[in-house]
N, C-alpha and C positions, 0 to 999 in steps of 0.2 A: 468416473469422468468428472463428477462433480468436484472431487476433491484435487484432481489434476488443474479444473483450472484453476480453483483458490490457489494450488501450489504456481501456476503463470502469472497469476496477477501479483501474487506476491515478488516473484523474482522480476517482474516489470516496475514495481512501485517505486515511486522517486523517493516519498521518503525515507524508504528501505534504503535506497543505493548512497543519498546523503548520509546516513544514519551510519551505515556500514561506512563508507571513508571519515566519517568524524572520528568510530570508533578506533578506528586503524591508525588514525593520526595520531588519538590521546593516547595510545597503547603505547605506540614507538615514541611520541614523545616524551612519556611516565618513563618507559623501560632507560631510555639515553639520560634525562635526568637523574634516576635511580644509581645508574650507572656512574655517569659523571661526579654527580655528589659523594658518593659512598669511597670514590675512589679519591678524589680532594680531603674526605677526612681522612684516611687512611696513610694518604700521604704526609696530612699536618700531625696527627697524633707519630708516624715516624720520627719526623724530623723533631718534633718536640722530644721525644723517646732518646735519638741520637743529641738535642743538647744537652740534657741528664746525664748521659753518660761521658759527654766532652766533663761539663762541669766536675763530676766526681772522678776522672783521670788527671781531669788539673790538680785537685786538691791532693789526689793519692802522689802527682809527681812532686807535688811541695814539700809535702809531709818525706820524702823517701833521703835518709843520710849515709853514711858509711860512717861505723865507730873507728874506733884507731885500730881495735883487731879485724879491722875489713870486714866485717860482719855487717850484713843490711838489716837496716829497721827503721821505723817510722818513729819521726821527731813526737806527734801526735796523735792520735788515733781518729780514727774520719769517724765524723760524729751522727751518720745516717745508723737509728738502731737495727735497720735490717739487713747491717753487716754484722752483727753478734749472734742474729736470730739462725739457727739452720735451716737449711734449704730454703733461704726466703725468697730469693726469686733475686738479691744483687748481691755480687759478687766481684773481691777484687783477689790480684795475683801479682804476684814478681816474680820472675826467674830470671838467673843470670847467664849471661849468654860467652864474657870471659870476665878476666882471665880464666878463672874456674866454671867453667857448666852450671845449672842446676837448674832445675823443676821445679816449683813449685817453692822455693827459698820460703816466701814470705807470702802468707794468702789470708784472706779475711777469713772468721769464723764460721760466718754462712756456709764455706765451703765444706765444714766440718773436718770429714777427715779424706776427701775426696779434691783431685784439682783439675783444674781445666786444661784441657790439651789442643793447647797454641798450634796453628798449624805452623807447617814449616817454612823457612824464610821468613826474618823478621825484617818489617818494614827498617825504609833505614831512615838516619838518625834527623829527631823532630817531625819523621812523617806521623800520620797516623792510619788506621787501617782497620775495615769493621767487617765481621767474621758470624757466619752460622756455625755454631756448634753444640756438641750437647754438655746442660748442667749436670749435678752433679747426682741430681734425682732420674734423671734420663732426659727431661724434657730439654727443648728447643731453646737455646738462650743466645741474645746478639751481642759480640764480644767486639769491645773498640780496643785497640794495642798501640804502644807506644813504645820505639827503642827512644833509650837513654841513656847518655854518660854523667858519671856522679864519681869523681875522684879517681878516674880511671879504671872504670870499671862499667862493664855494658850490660846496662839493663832492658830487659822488655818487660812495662808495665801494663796492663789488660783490665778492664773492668765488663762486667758484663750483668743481663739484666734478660730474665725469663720473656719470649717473646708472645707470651700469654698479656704480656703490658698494655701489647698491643692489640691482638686481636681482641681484645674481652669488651675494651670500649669501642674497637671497633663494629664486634659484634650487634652490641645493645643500640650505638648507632643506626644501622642498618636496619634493626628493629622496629624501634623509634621513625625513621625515613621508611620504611615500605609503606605504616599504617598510614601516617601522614599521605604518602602517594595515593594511595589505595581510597583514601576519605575526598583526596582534590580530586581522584579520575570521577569516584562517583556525582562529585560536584561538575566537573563537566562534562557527564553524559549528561546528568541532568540538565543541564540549560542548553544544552545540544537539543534534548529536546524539546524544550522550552522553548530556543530559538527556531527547531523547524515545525510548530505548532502553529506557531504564529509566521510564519514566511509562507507555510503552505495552507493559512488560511484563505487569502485571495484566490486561491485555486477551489477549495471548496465552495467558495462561497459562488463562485462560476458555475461548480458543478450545479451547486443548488437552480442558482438560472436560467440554466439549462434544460433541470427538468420542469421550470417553471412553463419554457416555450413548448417543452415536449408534450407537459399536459393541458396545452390550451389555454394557462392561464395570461400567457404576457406574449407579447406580440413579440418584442425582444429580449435581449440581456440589457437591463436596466443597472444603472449605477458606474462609480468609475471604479478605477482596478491600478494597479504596480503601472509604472512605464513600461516593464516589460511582458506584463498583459492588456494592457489596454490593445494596441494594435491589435493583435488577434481579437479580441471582442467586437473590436471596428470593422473588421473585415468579416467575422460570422454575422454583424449585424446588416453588412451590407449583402450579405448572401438571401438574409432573411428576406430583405426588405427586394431584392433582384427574384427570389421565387413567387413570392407573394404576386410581385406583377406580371408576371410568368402565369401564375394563374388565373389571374384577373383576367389574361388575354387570351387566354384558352376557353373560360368559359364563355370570354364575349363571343370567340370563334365559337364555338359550339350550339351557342343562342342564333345566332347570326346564320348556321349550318341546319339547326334545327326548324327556325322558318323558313328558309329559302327550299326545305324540301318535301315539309309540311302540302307547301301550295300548291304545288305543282300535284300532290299526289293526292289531294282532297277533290281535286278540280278531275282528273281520273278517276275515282271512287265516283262522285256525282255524276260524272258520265256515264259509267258503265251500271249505273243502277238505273238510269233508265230506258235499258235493252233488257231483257231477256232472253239472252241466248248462250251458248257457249260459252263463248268469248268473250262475253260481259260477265258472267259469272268468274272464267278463269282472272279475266281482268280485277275482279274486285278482290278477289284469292288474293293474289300476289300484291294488292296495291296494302291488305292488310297485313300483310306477312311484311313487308316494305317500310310499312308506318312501326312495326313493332320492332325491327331488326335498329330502325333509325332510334328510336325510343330508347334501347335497351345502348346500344354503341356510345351513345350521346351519356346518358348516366355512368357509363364503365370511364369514359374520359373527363369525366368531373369527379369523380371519384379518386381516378390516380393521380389528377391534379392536386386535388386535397393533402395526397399522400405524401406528397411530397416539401410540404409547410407545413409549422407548426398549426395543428388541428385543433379548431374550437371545440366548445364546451356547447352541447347542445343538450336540455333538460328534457327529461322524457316526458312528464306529464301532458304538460300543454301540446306535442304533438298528437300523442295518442289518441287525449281527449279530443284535439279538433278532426282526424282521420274517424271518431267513434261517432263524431255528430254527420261526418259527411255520408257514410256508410250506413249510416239509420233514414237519412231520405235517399241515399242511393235504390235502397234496397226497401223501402217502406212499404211496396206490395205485399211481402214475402210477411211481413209481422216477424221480424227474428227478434230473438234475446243475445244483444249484445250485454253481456258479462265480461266485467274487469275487477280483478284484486286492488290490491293496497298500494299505488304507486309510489315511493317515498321521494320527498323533495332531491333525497341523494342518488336519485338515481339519474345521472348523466351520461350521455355518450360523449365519447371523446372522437365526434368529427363534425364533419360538413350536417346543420339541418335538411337540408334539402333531400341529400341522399337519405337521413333517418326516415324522412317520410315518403323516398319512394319505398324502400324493403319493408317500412310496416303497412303500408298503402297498398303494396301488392298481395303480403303475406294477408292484411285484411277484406282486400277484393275477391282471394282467391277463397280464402273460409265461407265467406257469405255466401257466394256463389253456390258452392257446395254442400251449404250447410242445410239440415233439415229444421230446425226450426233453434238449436244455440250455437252460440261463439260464446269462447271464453278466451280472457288477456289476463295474463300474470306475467308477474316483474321479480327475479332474482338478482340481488348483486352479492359475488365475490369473487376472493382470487382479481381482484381489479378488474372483473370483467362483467357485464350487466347482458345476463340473458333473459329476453321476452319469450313466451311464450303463447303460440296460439293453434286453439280446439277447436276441433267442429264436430258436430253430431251426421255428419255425412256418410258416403259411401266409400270414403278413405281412396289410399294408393294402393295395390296391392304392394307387398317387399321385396318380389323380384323387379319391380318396376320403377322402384325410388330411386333406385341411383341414376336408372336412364333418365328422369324429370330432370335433375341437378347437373346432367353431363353435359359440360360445354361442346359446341358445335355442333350441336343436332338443332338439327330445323324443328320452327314450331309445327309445319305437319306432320311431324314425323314422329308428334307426341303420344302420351296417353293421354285418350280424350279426357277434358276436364282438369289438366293438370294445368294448362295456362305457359304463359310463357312470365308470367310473376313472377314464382318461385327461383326461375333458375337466372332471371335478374338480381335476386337478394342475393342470393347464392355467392353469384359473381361478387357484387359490391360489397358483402360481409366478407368474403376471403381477403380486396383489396384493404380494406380495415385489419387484416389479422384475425378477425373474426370465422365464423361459420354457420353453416346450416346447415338442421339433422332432420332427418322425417322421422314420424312414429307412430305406432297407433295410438289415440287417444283414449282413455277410460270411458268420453261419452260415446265412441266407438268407430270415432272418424278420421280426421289426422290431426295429428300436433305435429307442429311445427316448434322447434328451439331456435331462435337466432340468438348468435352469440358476439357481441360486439365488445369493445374495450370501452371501460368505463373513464368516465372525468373525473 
């Protein structure tokens, strides 16, 4: 599962998707450059290639005379040595074409003892005309030809030159140009990602912000951003600053709910306490079960108000300590041993105070209560998350009975005696934290209690 979503986040990541179209550009555009270049030299080493062999058909037509017995020969000898060399890759030719035929009359040395076969139809007179064929070693050689008249007589002159001329520098070129490619593509992926390093800095550094509001430390996204993050910034920041009053007004509503029905039901309690009968007894039931349904409704809606803004930073010490001084004269008939561990300065909650001290104010009402003579407090943080702990030496829950203490929507008369209607208040408001609450037996043989809250 785990690996499934890295493999989602990954095929969502922006700078995946930029990364991948930068790469796909330098690819096709290496590959069309690679292409286009290799094929511009290819062309110019050609044409260079074919004025070599203009040049040395000029000279072979200069050089070519008729003696008085009509016999052809060159006035000169063309002074390129790798016309003497065999098989040297250049190569010249006459044949006469009338009045008499002939093959191969007069050919340079290179050709040794082998000639090149003209194809058929000879360009006509002063054209000229360029030809695949094979040398005289087998290989590929490109033959330029020329008909000519020289005293009445028709010649076709031909020069020709191994097409290895070509290809060989054109090869090493292409060589030479991939590595080149190959070194500039690495140079622009590199600053490909050099440039979205720093373009999707502004983003991270949002993110960071972000978690700065998540973990209570900053009211908003502070600082400025690109023009085309700022607006979204402005508007998460107006979200912020529109919840925040949203809860302000909920809890004034709540304050405002929570006296208006306080008085009314204290003013009934004082009533019916002084009758003794029934009805006054049912009355004062209900007027308590009333006061505590109000109590607990009232905290569960300050709580998902919370939940819903960036949640402050509330330090554990200082509540505990004043909940341990309130609970030592609560309970000071009783002589208890309140015991507490090592609370570390790092140990914060990540929500509302208020709420901290109703779930540890109930979980510590309800231990005293019960307890025979200690309570113990201990403090764990990890996994980001800061669980308290508390013990008593009492008559504990039994464990088929725990879950029912914790189940929402059971009436408090409908509890196990001594269990309180505390516990399944924390309950509630650890859950709306992402938190929880677990029952257990204690080692001093009572209950412990784990709440587990997300730390600051």
């Amino acid at each position: 599962m785990k690996t499934e979503q890295r493999g989602r986040r990954r095929s969502n990541s922006l700078a995946l998707r930029l990364l991948a179209g930068t790469l796909c550009w330098v690819a096709v555009a290496l590959a069309v450059a690679g292409w286009g270049l290799s094929s511009l030299f290819a062309e110019h080493v050609t044409r260079q290639f074919r004025a070599e062999l203009d040049t040395r058909l000029d000279q072979l037509a200069a050089a070519i005379e008729i003696d008085p017995h009509g016999t052809v020969r060159l006035k000169a000898p063309l002074t390129d040595p790798r016309l003497t060399r065999p098989y040297s890759g250049l190569y010249w030719q006459i044949d006469v074409i009338g009045p008499t035929p002939g093959q191969g009359v007069l050919r340079s040395r290179s050709l040794w003892d082998g000639v090149l076969a003209l194809p058929a139809g000879a360009p006509g007179d002063g054209q000229r005309r360029l030809h695949r064929v094979r040398g005289p070693d087998g290989a590929g050689v490109l033959l330029l030809e020329q008909t000519l008249q020289v005293d009445r007589v028709t010649l076709r002159a031909g020069v020709a030159g191994n097409e290895a001329s070509i290809d060989e520098p054109v090869q090493r070129f292409r060589g030479l140009l991939y590595i080149a490619l190959l070194i500039l593509g690495a140079g622009l992926v590199g600053t490909s990602l050099v440039q979205l390093r720093i373009a999707l800095r502004p983003l991270r550094r949002m993110r960071d912000a972000l978690g700065e509001v998540r973990a209570g430390r900053a009211p908003a996204i502070a600082g400025h951003y690109p023009d085309e993050l700022q607006p979204l910034v402005d508007e998460f920041n107006g979200v912020l600053a529109q919840n925040a009053a949203v809860v302000a007004r909920a809890r004034t509503q709540a304050g405002n709910l929570a006296h208006a029905l306080k008085t009314p039901l204290t003013i009934l309690a004082n009533a019916a306490r002084e009758e003794d009968s029934p009805l006054a007894r049912g009355v004062t039931e209900q007027v308590r079960i009333a006061q505590s349904q109000v109590e607990r409704h009232l905290a569960h809606a300050r709580a998902a108000a919370s939940a819903g803004v960036a949640s402050p930073r509330t330090p554990l010490r200082p509540v505990l300590e004043g909940l341990l001084r309130v609970m030592r004269r609560l309970h000071a008939e009783r002589d208890l041993s309140l015991e507490t561990g090592d609370c570390p300065d790092t140990a914060v909650f990540r929500g509302d105070g208020q709420d901290l001290q109703e779930m540890l104010g109930n979980l510590l009402d309800n231990a005293c209560k019960w307890a025979a003579r200690r309570v113990v407090v201990s403090t764990d943080i990890a996994d980001q998350a800061l669980t308290v702990t508390v013990e008593d030496d009492g008559p504990g829950i039994p464990e088929h009975e725990r879950e029912a203490v914790l189940r929402r929507g059971v009436r408090a008369d409908e509890r196990t005696p001594g269990s309180g209607l505390g516990l399944s208040i924390a309950h509630d408001l650890a859950e709306l934290y992402g938190g929880g609450l677990a029952l257990d037996r204690s080692k001093l043989g009572g209950l412990r209690v784990r709440l587990r809250l997300p730390a600051g």
